[in-house]
C-alpha positions as CSV (number, residue, x, y, z in Angstrom):
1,X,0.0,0.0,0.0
2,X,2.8,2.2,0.9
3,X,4.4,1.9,-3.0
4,X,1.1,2.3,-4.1
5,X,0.4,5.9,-2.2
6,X,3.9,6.7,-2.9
7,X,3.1,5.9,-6.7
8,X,-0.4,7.9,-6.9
9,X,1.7,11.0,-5.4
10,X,4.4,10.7,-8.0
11,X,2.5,10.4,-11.0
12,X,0.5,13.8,-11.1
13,X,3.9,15.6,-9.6
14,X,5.5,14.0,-12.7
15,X,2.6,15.4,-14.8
16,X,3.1,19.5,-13.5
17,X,6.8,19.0,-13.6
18,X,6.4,18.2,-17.4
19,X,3.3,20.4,-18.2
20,X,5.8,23.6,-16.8
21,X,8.8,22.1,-18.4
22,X,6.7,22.5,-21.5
23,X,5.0,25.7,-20.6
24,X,8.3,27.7,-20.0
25,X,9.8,26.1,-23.1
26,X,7.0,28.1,-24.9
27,X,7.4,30.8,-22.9
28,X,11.3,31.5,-23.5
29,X,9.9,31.0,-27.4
30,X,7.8,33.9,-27.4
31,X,9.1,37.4,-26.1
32,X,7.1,40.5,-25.7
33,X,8.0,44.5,-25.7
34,X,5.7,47.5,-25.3
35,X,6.0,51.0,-25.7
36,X,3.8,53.6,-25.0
37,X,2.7,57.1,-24.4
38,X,1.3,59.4,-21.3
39,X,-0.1,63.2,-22.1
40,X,-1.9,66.0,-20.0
41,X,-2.5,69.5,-20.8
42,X,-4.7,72.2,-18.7
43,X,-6.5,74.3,-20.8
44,X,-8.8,77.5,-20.5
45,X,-10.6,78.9,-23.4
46,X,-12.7,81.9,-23.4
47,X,-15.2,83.5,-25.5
48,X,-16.2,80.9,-27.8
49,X,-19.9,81.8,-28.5
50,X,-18.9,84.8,-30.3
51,X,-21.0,86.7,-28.8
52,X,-24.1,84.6,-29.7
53,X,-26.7,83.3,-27.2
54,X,-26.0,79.3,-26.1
55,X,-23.5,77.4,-24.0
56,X,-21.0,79.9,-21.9
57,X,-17.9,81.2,-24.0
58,X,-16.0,79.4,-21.4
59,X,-14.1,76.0,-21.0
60,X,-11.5,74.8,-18.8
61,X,-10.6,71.4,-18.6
62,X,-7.3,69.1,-17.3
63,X,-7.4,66.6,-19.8
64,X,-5.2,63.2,-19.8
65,X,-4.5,60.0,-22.2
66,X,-2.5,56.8,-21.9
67,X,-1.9,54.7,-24.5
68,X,0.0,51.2,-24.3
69,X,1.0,49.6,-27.7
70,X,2.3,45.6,-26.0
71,X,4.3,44.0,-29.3
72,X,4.2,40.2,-28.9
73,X,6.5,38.6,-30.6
74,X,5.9,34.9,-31.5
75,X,8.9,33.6,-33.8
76,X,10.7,35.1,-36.7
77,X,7.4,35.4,-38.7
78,X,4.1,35.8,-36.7
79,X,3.9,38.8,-33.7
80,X,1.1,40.4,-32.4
81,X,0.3,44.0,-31.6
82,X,-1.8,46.0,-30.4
83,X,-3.0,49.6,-28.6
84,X,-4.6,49.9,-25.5
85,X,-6.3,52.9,-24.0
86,X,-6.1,53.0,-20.3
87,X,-8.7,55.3,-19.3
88,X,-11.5,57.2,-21.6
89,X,-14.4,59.5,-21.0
90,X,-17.2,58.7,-23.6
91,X,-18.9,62.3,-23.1
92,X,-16.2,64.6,-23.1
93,X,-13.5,63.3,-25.6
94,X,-13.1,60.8,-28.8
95,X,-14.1,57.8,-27.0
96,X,-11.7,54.3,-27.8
97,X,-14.3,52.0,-26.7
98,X,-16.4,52.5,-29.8
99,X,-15.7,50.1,-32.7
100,X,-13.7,51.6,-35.1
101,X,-13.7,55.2,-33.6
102,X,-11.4,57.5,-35.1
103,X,-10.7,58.5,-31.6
104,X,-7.5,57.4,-29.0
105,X,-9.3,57.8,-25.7
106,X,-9.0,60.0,-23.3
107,X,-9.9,61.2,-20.0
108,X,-11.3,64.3,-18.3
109,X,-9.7,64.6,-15.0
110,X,-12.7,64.4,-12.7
111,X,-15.1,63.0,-14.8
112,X,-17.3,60.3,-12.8
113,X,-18.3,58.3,-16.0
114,X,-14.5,57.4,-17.0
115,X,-14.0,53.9,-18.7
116,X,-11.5,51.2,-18.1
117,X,-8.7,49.7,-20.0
118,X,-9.9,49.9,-23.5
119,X,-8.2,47.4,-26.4
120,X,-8.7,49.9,-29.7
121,X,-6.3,48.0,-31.7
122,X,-5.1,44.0,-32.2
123,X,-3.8,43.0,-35.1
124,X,-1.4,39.6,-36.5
125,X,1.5,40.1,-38.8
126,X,3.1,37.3,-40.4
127,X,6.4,37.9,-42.5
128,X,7.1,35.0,-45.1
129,X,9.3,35.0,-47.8
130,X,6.3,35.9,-50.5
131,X,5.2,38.8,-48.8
132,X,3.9,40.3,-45.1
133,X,0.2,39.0,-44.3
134,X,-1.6,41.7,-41.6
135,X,-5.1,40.4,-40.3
136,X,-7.0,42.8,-37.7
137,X,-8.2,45.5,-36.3
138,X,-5.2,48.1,-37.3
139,X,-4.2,51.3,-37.7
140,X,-4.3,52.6,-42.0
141,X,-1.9,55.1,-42.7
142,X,-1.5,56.8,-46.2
143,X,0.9,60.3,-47.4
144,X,0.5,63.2,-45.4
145,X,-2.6,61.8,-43.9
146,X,-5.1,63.8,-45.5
147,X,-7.8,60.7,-46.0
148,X,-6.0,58.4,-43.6
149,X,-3.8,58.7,-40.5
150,X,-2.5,55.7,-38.1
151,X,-2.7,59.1,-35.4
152,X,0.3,57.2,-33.6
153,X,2.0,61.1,-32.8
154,X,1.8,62.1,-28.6
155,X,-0.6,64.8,-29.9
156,X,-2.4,63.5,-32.6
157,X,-5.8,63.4,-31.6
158,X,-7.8,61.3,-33.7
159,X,-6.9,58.0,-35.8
160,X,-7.3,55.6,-38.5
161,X,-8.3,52.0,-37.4
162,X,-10.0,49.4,-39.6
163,X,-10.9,46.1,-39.8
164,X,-8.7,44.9,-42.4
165,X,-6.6,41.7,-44.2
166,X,-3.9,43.2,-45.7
167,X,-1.4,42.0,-48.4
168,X,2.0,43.6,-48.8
169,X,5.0,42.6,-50.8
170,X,8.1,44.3,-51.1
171,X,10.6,44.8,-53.7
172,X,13.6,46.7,-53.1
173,X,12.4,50.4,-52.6
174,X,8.7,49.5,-54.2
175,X,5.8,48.3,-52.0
176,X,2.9,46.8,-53.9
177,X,0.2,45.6,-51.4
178,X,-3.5,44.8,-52.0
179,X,-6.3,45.1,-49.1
180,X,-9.9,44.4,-47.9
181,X,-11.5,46.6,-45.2
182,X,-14.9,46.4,-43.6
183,X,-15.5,50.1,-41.8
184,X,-18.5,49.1,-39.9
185,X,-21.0,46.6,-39.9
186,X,-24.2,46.8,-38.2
187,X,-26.5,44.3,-39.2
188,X,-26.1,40.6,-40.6
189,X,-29.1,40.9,-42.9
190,X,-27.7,40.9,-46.1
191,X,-25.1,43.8,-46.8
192,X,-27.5,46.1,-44.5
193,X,-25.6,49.4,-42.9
194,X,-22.3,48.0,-44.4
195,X,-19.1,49.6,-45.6
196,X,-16.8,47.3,-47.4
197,X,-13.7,48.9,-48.9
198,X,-11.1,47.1,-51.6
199,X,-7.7,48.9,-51.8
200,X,-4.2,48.2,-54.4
201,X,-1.5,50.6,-54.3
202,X,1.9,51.3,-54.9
203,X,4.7,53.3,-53.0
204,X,8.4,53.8,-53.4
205,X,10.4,54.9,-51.0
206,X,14.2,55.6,-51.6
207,X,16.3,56.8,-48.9
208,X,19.4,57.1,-50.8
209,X,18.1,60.6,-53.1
210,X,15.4,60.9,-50.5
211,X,12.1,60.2,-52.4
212,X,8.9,59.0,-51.3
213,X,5.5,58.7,-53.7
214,X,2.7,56.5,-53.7
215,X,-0.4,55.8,-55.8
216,X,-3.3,54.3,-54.1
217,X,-6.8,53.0,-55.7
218,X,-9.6,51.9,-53.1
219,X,-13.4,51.0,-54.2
220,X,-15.5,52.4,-51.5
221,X,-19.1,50.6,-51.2
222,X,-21.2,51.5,-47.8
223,X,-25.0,50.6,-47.8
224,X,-27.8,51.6,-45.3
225,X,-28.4,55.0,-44.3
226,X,-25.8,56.4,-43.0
227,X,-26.9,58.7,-40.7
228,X,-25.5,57.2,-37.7
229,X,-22.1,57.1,-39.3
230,X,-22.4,60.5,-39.5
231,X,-24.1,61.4,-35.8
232,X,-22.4,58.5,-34.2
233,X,-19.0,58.9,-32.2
234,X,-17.9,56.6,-34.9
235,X,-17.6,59.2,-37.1
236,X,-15.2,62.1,-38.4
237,X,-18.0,64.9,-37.8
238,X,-18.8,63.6,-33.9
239,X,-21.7,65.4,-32.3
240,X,-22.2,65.8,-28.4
241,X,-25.3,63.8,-27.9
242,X,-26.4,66.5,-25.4
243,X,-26.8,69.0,-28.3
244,X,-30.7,69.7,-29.0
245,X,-31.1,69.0,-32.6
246,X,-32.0,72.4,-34.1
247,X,-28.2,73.4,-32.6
248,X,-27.2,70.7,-35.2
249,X,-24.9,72.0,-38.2
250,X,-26.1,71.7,-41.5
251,X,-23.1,69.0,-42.6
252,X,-23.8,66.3,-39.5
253,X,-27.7,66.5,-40.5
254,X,-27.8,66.5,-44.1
255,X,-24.6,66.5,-45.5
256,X,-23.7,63.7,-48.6
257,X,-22.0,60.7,-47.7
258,X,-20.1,59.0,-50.6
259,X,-22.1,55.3,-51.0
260,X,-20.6,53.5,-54.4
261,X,-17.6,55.8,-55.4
262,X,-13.3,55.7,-56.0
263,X,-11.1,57.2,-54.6
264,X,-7.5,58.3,-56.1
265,X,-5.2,59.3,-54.0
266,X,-1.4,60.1,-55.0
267,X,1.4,61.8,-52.8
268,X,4.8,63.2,-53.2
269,X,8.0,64.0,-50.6
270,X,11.5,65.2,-51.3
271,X,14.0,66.2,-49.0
272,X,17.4,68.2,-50.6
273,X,19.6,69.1,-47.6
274,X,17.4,71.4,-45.4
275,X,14.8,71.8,-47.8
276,X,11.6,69.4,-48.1
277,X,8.7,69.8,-50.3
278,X,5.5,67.4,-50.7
279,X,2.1,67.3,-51.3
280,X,-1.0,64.4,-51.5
281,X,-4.6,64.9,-53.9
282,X,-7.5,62.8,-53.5
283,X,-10.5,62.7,-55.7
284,X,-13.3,61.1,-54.8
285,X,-16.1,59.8,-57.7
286,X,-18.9,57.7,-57.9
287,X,-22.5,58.4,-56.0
288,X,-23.1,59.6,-52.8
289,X,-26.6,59.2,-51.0
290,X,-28.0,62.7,-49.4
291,X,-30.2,62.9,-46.6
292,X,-33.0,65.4,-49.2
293,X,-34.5,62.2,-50.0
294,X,-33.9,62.7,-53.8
295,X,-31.9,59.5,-54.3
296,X,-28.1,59.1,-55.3
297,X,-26.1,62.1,-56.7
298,X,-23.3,62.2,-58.8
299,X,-20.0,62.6,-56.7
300,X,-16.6,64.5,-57.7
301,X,-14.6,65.9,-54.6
302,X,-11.2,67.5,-54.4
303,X,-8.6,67.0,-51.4
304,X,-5.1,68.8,-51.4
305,X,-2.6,69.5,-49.2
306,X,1.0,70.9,-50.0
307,X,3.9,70.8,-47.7
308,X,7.2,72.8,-47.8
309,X,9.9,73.1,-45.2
310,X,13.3,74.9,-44.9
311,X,15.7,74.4,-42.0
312,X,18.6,76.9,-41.3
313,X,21.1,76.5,-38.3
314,X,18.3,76.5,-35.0
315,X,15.6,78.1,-37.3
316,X,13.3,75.5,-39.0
317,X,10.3,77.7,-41.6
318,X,7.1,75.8,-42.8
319,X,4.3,76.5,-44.9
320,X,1.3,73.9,-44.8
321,X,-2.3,74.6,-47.7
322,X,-5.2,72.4,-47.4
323,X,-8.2,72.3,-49.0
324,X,-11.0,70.0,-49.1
325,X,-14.0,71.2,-51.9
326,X,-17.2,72.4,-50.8
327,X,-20.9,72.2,-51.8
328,X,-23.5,75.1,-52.2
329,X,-26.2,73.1,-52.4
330,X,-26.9,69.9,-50.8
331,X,-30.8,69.6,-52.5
332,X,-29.5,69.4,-56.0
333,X,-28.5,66.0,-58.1
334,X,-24.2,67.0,-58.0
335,X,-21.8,66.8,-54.7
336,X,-19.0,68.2,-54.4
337,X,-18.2,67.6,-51.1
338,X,-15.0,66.3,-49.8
339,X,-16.0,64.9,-46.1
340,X,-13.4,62.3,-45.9
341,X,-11.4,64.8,-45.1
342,X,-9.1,63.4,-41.6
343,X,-9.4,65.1,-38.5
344,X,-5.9,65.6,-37.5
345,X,-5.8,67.7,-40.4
346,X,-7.1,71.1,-38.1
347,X,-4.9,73.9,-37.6
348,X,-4.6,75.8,-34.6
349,X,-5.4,75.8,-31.3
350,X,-8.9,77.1,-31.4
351,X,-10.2,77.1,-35.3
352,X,-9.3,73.3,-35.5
353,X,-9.9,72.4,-32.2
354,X,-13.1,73.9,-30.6
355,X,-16.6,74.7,-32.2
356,X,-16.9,78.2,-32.3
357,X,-20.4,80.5,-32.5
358,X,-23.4,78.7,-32.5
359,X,-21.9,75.4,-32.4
360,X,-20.5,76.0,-29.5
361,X,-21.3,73.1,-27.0
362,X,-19.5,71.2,-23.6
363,X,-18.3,68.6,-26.2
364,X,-14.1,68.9,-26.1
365,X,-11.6,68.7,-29.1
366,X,-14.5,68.3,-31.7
367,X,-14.2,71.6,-33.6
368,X,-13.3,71.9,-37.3
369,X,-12.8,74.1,-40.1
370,X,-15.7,72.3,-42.0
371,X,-18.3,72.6,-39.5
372,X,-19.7,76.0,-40.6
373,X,-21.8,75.6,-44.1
374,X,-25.1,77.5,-44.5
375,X,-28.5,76.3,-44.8
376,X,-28.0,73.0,-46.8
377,X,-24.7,73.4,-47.6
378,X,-21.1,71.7,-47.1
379,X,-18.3,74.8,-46.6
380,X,-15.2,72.4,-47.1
381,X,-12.2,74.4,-46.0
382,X,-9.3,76.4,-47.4
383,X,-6.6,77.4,-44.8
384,X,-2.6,78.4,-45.1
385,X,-0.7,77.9,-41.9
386,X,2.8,79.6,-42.1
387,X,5.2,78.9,-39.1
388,X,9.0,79.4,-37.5
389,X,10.1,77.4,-34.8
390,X,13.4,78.1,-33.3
391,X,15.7,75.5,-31.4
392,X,17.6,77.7,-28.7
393,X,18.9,74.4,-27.5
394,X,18.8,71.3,-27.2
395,X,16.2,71.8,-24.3
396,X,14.7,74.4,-25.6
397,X,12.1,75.8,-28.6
398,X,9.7,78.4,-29.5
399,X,7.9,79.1,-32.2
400,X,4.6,81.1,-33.7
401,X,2.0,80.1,-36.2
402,X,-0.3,81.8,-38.6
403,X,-3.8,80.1,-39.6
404,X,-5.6,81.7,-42.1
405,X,-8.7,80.0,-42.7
406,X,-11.6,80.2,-45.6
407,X,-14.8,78.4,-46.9
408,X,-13.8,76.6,-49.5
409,X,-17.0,77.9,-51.7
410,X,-19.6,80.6,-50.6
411,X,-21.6,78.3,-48.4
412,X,-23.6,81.1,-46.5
413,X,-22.8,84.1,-45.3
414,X,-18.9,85.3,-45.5
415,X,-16.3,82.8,-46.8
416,X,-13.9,84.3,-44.1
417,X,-13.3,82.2,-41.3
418,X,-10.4,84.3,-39.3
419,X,-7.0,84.6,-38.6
420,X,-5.3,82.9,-35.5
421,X,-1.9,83.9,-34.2
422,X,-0.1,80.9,-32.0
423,X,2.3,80.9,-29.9
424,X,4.4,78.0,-28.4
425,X,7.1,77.4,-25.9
426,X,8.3,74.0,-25.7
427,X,11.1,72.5,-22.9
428,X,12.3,68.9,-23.4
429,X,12.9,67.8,-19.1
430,X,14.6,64.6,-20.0
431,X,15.0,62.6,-23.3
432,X,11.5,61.3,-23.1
433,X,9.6,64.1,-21.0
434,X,8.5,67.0,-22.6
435,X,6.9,70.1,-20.8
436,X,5.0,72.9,-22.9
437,X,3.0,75.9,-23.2
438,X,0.4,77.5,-25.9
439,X,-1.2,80.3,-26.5
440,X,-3.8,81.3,-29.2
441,X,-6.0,84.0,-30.0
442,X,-8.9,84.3,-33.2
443,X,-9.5,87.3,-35.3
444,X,-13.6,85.9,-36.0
445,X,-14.2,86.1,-39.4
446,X,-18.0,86.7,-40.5
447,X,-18.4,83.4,-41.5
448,X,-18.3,82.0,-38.1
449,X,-21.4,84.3,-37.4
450,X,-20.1,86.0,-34.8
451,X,-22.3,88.8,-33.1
452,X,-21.9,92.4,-33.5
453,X,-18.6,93.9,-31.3
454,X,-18.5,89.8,-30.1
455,X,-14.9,89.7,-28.3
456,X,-12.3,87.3,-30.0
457,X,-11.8,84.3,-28.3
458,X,-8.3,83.2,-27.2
459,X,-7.0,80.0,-25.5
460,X,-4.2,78.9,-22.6
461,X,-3.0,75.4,-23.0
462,X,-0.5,73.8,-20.8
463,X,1.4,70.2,-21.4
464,X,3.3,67.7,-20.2
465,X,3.9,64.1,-22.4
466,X,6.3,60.9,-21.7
467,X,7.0,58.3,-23.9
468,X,8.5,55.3,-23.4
């Protein structure tokens, strides 16, 4: 009896010793890394109702984000990644918990409704010797960002995640790849509230003469109304839910959505010593379903945006143009409206960043320079943004900023949005600690519909940011 307890004790010690002999072999197999990100900034903006009757001219916030991007790496040819959000506030900023958002989270210090631990992003890669296979939920990045943008920057505030299998295969400095997306999908009958988008392009990237240019084709097919895409937090034109709905601007409740269309995009970079120089287009064609109930319309819609850069000793001199086309009139059977247009594309600290005049509202970090088209009718946007940023030293910088932004067609009212001046002090603690400090201040234009003698409204931002 004694060799038979003494046997029945062995046996399942055997068993663990082997089953964690074989677990930590697998372990020491797969190896993991993570970087990640931490930003705050305080900020105090005053007089944003122009004037106009609504929600106070005044917001002051401490705002916070933490993002963790774990990189598991399973052999030489499969790892998985991924971004997660730590905290996020759904009713005050772009809100990570929502499939597909094009927001990164965020948090509100204070705020009572904060969410937990959010996954935004997951993704497999596997590298073979025919080409890289991604499969996922992924970030989608593409030229100067003007359509799509991975957002992976400490201050970007908004990015590009889909749903995607991707095929990419490279050949010295060309890249062909070939790619199916599904944007949303909100019902299993049929193809019901669907977007399904089929991409090919081409990029080539020498670092050698330093050249960088890409072509890129997608076929764009979304089905369904869209009207939540466009009211839900899943969209590029996000509306504070606790706006009544006569506050609503004329592009979230009636603007053209593209529904069977193409989309070209091309972009172009070069670098010569100190000088740079690029730019990106994007037509969209096709048919695009309106909300005046007169059934599809025929789509053509123009993105640009133009880069140029010169650096000299400390002094660094930029000059960014976009434009996205407009549409007078919503009602009729011909859009021209270029909504696609990404988010992270708004200048300035207060045109780009806040709604302004009647649009004003407690939402934070929604505003854009397409919000403010007249009665059924898309503005699209037109703004220079000059700069200088000076390196004092390596700890250093300061710089200032010009926005000067216009309606990209006469869509009500003035096509002058305003003029904001910004200015920037910048001071880098440690290698990956950054402190700053911004200020701005908006010359209204009349097509903002400000009121008579309305005060200009100007903004106080402080930061701080690690990365790691």
């Amino acid at each position: 009896m004694k060799d038979v307890k003494r046997n029945s004790i062995f046996r399942p010690a055997t068993a663990c010793a082997l089953a964690l002999s074989l677990i930590s072999g697998s372990a020491f197999a797969v190896s993991m890394n993570f970087s990640g990100q931490v930003r705050a900034e305080a900020s105090s903006y005053q007089n944003l109702n122009l004037g106009l009757p609504g929600p106070s001219g005044a917001k002051n916030f401490i705002a916070g984000r933490a993002l963790l991007f774990p990189n598991l790496v399973i052999d030489d040819h499969f790892s998985l990644k991924s971004q997660w959000s730590l905290l996020t506030s759904p009713k005050y900023t772009p809100n990570a918990t929502q499939g597909l958002g094009t927001g990164q989270g965020g948090w509100v210090f204070g705020d009572p409704n904060t969410a937990y631990l959010a996954l935004s992003r997951a993704w497999l890669e596997w590298t073979s010797d025919v080409g890289v296979f991604r499969l996922g939920r992924m970030p989608v990045a593409w030229g100067y960002g003007l359509v799509y943008d991975a957002g992976l920057g400490v201050w970007d505030d908004f990015q590009t995640t889909f749903d995607r299998l991707e095929y990419r295969l490279h050949l010295g400095y060309v890249v062909g790849a070939l790619a199916y997306s599904k944007g949303r999908k909100l019902s299993s009958l049929g193809n019901d509230n669907d977007q399904e988008f089929y991409v090919a392009y081409l990029q080539y990237n020498n670092p050698e003469m330093e050249v960088e240019a890409g072509f890129m084709f997608e076929k764009q097919q979304r089905s369904g109304s869209q009207t939540g895409a466009l009211m839900g937090s899943g969209s590029p034109y996000y509306l504070d839910p606790t706006i009544p709905a006569a506050g609503l601007p004329q592009m979230a409740s009636k603007t053209s959505w593209p529904s069977s269309n193409n989309l070209v995009d091309v972009y172009f970079k070069k670098t010569s010593g100190a000088f740079s120089i690029g730019g990106e287009l994007a037509w969209l064609s096709g048919t695009a379903t309106d909300f005046a109930n007169d059934g599809k319309d025929n789509l053509s819609a123009i993105g640009l945006t133009l880069n140029t850069s010169y650096e000299f000793s400390k002094v660094k001199a930029f000059l960014e143009f976009v434009y996205a086309s407009g549409d007078t009139n919503l009602n009729d059977s011909q859009n021209s409206a270029f909504t696609v247009l990404h988010r992270n594309r708004r200048p300035g600290l207060i045109l780009g960043r806040e709604l302004l005049g009647a649009f004003n509202s407690s939402a934070i970090g929604q505003g854009s320079t397409l919000w403010y088209g007249g009665n059924d009718a898309f503005s699209g946007t037109m703004y220079f943004r000059p700069g200088v940023r000076i390196d004092w030293t390596s700890d250093w910088a300061s710089g200032i900023e010009l926005i000067i932004a216009r309606k990209a067609v006469a869509a009500g009212g003035s096509e002058n949005l305003g003029v904001e001046i910004d200015l920037g002090a910048d001071h880098a603690v440690y290698k990956n600690f950054g402190l700053g400090m911004h200020l701005g201040y908006l010359i209204a234009g009349a097509g903002l519909g400000a009121g008579n003698n309305a005060p200009g409204p100007y903004a106080l931002r402080a930061t701080a940011s690690v990365s790691f």
